[in-house]
C-alpha positions as CSV (number, residue, x, y, z in Angstrom):
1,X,0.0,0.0,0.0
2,X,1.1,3.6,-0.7
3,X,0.0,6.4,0.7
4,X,-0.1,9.8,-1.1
5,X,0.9,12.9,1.2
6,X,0.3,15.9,0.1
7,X,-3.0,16.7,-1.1
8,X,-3.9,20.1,-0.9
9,X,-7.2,21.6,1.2
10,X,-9.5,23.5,-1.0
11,X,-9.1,27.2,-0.2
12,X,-6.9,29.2,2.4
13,X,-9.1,28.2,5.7
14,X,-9.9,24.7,7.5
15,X,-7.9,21.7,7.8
16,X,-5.2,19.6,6.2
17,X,-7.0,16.7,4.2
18,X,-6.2,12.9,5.6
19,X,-3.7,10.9,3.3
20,X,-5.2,8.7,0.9
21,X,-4.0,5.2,0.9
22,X,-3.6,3.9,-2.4
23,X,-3.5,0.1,-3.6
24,X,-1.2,0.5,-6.9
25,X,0.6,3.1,-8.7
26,X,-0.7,3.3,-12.1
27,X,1.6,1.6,-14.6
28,X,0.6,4.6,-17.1
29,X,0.9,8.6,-16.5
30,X,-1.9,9.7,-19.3
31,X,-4.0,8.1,-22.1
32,X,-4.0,10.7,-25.5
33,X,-6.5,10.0,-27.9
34,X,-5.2,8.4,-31.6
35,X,-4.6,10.8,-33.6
36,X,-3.8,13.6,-31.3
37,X,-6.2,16.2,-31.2
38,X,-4.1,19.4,-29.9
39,X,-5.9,20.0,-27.2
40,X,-5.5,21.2,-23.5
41,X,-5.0,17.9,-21.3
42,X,-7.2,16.7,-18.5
43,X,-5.7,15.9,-15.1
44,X,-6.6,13.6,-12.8
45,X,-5.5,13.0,-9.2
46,X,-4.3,9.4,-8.4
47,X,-6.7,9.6,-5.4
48,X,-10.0,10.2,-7.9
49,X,-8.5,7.0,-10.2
50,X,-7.8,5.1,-7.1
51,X,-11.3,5.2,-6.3
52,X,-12.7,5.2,-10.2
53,X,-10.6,1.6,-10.0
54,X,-12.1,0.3,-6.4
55,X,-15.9,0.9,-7.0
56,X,-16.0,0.8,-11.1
57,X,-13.2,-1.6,-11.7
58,X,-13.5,-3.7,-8.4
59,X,-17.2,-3.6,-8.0
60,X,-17.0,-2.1,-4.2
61,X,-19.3,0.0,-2.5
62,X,-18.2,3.6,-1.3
63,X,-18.0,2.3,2.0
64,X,-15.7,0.0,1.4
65,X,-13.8,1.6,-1.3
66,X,-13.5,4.5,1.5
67,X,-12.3,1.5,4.2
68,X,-9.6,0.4,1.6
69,X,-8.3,4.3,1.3
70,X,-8.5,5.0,4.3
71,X,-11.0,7.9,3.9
72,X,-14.6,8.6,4.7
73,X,-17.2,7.5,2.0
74,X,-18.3,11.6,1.4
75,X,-14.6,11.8,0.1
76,X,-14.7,8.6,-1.9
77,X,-18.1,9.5,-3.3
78,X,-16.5,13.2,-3.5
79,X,-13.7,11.7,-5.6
80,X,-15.6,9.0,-7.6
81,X,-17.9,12.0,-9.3
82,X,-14.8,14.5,-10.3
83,X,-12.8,10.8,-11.8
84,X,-16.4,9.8,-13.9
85,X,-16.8,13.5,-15.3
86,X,-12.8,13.8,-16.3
87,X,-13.1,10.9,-17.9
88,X,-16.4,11.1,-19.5
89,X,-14.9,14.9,-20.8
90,X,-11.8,13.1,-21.9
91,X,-13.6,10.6,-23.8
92,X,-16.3,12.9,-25.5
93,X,-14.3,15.8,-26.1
94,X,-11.1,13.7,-27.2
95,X,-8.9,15.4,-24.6
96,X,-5.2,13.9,-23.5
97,X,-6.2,12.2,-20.0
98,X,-3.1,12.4,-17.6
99,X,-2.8,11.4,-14.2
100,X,-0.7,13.0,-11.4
């Protein structure tokens, strides 16, 4: 297991976010669509395909997707809706995906 450390809060106020533990490293850093369209890429966070993989991939619930990271399921299900509309923009739009 890995954990990922330095997420970043969302404004200037409240606090730090927990660390996400992930399963895997992603044996890929971006998908581009064939041919290359030119335009801007997407990025997504290894924390949002972390939890794309655990409840699409793997068939888990939030819950226990959210046991397996480590987080609460608001921040999985939090996650799991920013990963489905990246990739359904990626997809549709024919956008470079790339994960960091």
């Amino acid at each position: 297991m890995w954990r990922q450390g330095h997420r970043r809060r969302r404004g200037r106020r409240g606090r730090f976010p927990k660390p996400v533990t992930l399963g895997m490293t992603p044996p890929i850093t971006g998908l581009t669509p064939n041919p290359p369209s030119g335009l801007r890429s997407i990025f997504i966070d290894r924390a949002e395909l972390e939890a794309f993989r655990l409840a699409d991939l793997e068939g888990l619930s939030q819950e226990e997707a959210g046991q397996r990271m480590g987080v609460s399921r608001g921040t999985v299900w939090r996650l799991l809706q920013s990963a489905r509309r990246k990739t359904a923009q990626a997809l549709t739009e024919g956008r470079p995906l790339q994960i960091v």
